[in-house]
LOTOR-456279 format. One line per 4 residues: their letters; for each residue x, y, z of N, C-alpha, C, O. Coordinates in nm, 3 decimals. Example, Ala and Ser with C-alpha at 12.3 -4.5 7.8 and 13.67 -1.06 7.14 Angstrom:
as) 1.319/-0.569/0.780/1.230/-0.450/0.780/1.320/-0.330/0.780/1.424/-0.332/0.846; 1.285/-0.225/0.708/1.367/-0.106/0.714/1.290/0.003/0.787/1.341/0.114/0.804
//
This chain:
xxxx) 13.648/28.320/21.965/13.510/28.362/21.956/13.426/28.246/21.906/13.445/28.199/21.794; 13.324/28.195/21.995/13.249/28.117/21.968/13.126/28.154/21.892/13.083/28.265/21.922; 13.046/28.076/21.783/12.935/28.134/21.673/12.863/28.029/21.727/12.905/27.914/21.734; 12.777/28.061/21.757/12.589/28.034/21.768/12.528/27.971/21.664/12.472/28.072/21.621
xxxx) 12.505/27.914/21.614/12.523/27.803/21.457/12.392/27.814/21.497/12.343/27.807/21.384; 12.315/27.823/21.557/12.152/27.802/21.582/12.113/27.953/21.616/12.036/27.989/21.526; 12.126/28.021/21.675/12.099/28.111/21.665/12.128/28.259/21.522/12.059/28.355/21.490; 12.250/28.213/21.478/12.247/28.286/21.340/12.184/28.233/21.219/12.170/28.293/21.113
xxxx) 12.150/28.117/21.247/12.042/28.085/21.107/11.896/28.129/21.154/11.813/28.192/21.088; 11.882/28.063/21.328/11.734/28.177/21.312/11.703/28.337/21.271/11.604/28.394/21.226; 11.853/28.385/21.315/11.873/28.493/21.244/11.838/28.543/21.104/11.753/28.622/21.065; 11.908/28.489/21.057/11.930/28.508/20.893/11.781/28.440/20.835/11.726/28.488/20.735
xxxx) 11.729/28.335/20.903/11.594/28.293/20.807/11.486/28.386/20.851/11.388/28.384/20.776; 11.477/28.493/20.986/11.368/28.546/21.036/11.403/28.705/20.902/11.315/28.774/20.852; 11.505/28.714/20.887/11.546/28.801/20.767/11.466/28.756/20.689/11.347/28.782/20.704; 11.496/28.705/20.621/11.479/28.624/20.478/11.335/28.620/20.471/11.291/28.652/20.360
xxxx) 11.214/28.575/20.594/11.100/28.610/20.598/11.109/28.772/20.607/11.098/28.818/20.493; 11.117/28.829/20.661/11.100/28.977/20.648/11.065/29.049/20.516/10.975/29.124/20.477; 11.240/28.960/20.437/11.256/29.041/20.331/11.131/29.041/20.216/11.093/29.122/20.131; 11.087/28.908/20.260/11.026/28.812/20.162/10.902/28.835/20.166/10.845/28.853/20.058
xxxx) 10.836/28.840/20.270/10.690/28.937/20.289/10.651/29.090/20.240/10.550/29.134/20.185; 10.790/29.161/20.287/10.790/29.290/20.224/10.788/29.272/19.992/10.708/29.320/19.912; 10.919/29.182/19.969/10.862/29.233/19.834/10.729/29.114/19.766/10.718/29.101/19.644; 10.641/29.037/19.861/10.489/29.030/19.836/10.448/29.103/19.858/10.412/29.153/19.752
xxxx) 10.415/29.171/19.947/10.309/29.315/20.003/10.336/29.402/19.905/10.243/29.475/19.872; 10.488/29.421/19.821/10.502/29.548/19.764/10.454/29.494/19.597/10.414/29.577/19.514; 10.467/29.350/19.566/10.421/29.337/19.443/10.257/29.315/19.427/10.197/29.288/19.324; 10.214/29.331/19.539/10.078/29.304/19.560/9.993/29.418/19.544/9.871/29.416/19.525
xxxx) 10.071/29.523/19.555/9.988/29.623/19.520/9.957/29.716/19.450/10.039/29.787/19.391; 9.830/29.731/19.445/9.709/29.748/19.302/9.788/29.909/19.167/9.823/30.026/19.180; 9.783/29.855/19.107/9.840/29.936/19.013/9.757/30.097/19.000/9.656/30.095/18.930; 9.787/30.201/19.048/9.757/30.343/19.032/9.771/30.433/18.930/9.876/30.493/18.903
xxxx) 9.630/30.446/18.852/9.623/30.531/18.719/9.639/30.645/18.780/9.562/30.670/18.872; 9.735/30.735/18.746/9.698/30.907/18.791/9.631/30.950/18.693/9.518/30.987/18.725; 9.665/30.962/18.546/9.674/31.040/18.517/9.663/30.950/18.335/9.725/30.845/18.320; 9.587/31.004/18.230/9.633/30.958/18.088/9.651/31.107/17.978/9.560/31.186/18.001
xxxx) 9.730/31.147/17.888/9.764/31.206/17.821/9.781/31.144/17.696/9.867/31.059/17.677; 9.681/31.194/17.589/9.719/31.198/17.451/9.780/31.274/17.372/9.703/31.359/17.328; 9.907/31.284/17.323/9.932/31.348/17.261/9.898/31.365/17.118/9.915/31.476/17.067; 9.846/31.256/17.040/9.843/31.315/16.926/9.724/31.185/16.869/9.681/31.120/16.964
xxxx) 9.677/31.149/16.752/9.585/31.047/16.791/9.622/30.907/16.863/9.570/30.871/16.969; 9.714/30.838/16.793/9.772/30.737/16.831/9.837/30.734/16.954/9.824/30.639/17.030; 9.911/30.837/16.982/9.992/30.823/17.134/9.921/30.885/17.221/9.848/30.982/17.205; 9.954/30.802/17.356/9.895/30.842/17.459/9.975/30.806/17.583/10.074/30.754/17.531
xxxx) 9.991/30.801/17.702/10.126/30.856/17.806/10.010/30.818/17.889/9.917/30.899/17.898; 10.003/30.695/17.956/9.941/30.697/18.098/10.073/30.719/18.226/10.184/30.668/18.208; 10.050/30.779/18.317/10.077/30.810/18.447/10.046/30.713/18.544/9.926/30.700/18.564; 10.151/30.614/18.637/10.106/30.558/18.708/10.232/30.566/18.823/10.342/30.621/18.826
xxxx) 10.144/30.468/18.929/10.226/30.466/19.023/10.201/30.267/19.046/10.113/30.197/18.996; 10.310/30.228/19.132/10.294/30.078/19.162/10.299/29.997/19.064/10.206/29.919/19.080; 10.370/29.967/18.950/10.398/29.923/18.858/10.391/29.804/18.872/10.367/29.783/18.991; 10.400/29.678/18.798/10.464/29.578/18.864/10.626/29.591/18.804/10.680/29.663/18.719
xxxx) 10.666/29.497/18.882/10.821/29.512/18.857/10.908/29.462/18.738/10.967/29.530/18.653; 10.900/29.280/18.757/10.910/29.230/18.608/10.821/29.263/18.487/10.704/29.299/18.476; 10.940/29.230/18.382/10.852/29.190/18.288/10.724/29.133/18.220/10.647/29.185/18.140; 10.724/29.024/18.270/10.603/28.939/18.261/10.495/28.993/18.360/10.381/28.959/18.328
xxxx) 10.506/29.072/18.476/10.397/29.123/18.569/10.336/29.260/18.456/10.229/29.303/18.415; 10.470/29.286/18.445/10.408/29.383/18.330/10.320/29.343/18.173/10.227/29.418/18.147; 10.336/29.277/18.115/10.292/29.244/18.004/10.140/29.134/18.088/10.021/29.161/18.067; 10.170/29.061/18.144/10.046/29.006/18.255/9.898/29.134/18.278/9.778/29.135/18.254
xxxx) 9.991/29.222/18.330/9.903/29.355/18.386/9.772/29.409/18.290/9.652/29.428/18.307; 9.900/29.425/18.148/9.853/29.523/18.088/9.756/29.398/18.001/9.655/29.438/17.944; 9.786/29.273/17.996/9.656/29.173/17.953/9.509/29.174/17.956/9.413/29.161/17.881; 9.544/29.200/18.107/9.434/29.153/18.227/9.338/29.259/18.210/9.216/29.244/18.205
xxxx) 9.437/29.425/18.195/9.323/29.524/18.212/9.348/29.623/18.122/9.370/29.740/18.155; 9.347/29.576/17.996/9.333/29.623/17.851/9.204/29.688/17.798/9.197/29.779/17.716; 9.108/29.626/17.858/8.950/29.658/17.821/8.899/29.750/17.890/8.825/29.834/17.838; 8.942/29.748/18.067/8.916/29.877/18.156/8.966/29.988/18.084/8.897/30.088/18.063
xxxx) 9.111/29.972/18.036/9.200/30.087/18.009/9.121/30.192/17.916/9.113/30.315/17.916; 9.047/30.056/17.814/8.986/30.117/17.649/8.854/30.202/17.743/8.799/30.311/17.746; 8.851/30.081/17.807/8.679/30.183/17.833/8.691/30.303/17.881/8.663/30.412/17.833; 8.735/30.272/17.978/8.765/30.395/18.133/8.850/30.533/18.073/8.810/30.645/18.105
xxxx) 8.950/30.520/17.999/9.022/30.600/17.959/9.086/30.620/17.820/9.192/30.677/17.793; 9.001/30.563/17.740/9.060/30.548/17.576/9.118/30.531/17.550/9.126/30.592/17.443; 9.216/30.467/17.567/9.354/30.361/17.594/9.352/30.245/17.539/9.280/30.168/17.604; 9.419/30.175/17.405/9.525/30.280/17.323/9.411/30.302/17.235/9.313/30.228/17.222
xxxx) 9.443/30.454/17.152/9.381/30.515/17.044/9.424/30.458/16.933/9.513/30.533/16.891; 9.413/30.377/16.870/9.409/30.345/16.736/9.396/30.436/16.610/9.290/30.490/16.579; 9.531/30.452/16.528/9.424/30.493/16.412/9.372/30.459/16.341/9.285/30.388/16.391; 9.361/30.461/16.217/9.283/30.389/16.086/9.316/30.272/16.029/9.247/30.197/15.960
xxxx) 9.451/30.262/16.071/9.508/30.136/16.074/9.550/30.040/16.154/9.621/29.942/16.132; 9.492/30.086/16.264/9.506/30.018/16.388/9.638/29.999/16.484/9.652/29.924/16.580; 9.741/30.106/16.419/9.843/30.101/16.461/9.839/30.184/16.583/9.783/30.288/16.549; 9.879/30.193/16.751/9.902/30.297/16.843/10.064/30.296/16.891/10.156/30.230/16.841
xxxx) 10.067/30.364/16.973/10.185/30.352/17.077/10.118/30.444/17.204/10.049/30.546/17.210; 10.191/30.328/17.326/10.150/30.391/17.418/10.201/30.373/17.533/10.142/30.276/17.582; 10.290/30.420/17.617/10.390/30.458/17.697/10.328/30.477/17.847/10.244/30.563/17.874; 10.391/30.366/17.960/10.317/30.400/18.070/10.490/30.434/18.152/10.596/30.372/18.145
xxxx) 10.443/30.571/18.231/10.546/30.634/18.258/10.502/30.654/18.472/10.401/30.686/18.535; 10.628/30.618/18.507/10.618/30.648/18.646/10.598/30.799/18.711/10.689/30.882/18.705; 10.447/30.832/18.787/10.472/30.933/18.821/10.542/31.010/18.920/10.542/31.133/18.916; 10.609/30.935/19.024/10.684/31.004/19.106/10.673/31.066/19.184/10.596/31.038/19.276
xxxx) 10.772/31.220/19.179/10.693/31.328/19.266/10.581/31.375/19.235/10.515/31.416/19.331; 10.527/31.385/19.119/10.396/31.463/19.053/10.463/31.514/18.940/10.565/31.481/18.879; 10.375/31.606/18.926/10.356/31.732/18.778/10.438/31.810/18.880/10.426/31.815/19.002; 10.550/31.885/18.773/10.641/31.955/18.785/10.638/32.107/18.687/10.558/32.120/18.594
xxxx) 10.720/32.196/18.719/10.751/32.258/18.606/10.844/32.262/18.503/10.949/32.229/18.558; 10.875/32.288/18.358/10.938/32.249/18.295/11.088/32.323/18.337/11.164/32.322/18.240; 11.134/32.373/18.433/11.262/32.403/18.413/11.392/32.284/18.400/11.505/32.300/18.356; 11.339/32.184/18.446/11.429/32.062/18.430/11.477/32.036/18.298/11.384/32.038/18.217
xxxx) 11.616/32.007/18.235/11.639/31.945/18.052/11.511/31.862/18.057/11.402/31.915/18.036; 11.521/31.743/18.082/11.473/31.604/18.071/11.338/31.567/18.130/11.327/31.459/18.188; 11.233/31.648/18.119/11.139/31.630/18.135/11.001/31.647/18.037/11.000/31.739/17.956; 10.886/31.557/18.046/10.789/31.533/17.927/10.713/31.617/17.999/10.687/31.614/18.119
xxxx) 10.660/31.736/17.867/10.520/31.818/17.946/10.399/31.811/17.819/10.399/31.823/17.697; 10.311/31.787/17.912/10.181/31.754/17.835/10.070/31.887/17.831/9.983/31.929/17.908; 10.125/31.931/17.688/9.971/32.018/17.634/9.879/32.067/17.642/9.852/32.179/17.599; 9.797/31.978/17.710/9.673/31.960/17.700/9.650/32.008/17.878/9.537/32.005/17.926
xxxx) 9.766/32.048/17.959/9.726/32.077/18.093/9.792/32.225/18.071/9.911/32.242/18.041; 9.679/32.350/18.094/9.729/32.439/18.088/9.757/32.554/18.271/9.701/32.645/18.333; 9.871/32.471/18.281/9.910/32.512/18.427/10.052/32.483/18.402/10.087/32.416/18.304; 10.136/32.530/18.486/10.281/32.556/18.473/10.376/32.449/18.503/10.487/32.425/18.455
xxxx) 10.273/32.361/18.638/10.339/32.218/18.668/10.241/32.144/18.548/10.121/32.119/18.557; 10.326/32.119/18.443/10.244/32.046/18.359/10.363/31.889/18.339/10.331/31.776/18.302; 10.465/31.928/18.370/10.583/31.776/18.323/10.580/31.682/18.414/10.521/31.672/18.522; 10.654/31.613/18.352/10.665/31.485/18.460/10.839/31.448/18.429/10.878/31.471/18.315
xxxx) 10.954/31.384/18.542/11.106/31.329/18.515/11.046/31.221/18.381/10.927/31.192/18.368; 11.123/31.186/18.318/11.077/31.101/18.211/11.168/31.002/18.317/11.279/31.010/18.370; 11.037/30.888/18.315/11.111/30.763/18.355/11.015/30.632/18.327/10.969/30.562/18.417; 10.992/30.612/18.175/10.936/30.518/18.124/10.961/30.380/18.159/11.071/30.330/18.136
xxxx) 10.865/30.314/18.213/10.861/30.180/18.256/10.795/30.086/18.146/10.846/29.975/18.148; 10.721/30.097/18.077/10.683/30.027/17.959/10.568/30.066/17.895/10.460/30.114/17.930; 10.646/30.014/17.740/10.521/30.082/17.625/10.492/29.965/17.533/10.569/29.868/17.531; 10.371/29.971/17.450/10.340/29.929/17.376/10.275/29.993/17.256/10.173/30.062/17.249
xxxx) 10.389/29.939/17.135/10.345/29.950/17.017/10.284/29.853/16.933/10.331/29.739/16.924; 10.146/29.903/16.848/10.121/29.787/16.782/10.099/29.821/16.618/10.019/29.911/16.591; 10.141/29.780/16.551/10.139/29.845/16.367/10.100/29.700/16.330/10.094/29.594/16.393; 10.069/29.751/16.155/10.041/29.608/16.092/10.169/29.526/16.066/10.148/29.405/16.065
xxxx) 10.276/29.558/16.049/10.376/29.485/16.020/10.486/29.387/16.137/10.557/29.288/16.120; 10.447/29.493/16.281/10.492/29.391/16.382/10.394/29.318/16.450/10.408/29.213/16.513; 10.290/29.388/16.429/10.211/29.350/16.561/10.196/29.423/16.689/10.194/29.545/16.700; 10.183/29.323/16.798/10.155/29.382/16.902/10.309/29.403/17.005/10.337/29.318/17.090
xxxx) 10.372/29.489/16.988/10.499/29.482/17.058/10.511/29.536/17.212/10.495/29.658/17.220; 10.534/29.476/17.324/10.591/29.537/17.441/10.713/29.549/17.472/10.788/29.462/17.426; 10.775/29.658/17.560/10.919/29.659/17.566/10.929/29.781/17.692/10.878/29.891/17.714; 11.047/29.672/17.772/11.071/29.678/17.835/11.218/29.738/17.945/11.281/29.633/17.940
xxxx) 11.278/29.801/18.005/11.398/29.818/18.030/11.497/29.641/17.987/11.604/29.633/17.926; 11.412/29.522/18.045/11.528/29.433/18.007/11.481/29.370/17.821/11.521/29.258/17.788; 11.434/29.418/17.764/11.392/29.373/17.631/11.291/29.399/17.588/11.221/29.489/17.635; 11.254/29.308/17.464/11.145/29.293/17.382/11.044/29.263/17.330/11.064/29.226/17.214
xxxx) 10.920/29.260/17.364/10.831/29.098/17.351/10.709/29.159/17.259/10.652/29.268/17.250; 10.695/29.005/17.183/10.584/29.015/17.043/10.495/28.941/17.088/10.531/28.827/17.117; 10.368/28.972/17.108/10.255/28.900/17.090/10.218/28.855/16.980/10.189/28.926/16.884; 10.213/28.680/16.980/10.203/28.567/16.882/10.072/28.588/16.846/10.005/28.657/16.922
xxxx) 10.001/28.525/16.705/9.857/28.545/16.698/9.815/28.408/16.782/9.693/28.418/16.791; 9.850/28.305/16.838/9.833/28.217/16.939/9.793/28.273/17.107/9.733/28.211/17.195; 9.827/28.356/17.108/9.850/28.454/17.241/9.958/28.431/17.325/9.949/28.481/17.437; 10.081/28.352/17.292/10.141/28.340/17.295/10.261/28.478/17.306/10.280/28.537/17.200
xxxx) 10.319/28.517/17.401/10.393/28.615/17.418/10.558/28.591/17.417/10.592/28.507/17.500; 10.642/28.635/17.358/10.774/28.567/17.328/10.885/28.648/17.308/10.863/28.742/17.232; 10.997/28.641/17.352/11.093/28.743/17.352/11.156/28.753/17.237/11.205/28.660/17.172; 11.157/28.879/17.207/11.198/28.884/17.044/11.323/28.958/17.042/11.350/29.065/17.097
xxx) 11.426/28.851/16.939/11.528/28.851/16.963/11.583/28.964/16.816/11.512/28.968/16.716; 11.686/29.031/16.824/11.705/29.100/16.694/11.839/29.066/16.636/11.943/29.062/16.702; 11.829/29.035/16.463/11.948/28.948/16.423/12.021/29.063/16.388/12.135/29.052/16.345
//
């Protein structure tokens, strides 16, 4: 059996563009608020869809549009000490009903599909003693008072 040495690399590189366009187009696109939930003063549970994927797209993201978040949707609530937490969670299929174990239902919607699968993609906590913390499925990261963002390691 004879191999095509020119024809399987055009192969394999017309792949490789394929693949490669698809996850630009898919990181390219625009991050989708559904939905924000406070639970209590400090916490609050935004709902989204289109995440970015890494880390750094994530902590990047939530940089960029920190001030929309505050304005548009009171995001994060601070309390008196300026400490919040605040959890951005994938919405998925939608609002569900709670018969599932493992699902978060929010309060403040009084209808029966009120939950969501818990499948937290990233939160941020910020207190006086750490700071500004993000975290992530692969780790941990502290915002420096430099602005400096840095993976924080635990001894």
């Amino acid at each position: 059996m004879k191999i095509n040495i020119k024809k399987t690399a055009y192969t394999l590189l017309l792949a490789g563009g394929i693949l490669h366009g698809c996850f630009l187009w898919y990181s390219h696109r625009p991050v989708e608020i559904v939905a924000v939930h406070h639970r209590s003063s400090s916490f609050s549970d935004v709902l989204v869809k289109n995440f970015p994927f890494t880390d750094k797209g994530k902590i990047h993201w939530w940089l960029k549009n920190k001030v929309m978040l505050n304005e548009k949707y009171n995001v994060p609530n601070p309390d008196k000490e300026g400490s919040f937490y605040l959890t951005f969670w994938l919405f998925g299929d939608g609002y569900k009903e709670e018969e599932k174990y493992d699902r978060l239902c929010f309060k403040d919607m009084k209808t029966k599909a009120n939950c969501i699968d818990k499948d937290a993609i990233f939160s941020i906590d910020n207190s006086i003693n750490m700071g500004m913390v993000f975290r992530t499925y692969d780790g941990t990261y502290r915002l420096q008072k430099n602005g400096e963002v840095v993976k924080y390691v635990y001894h």
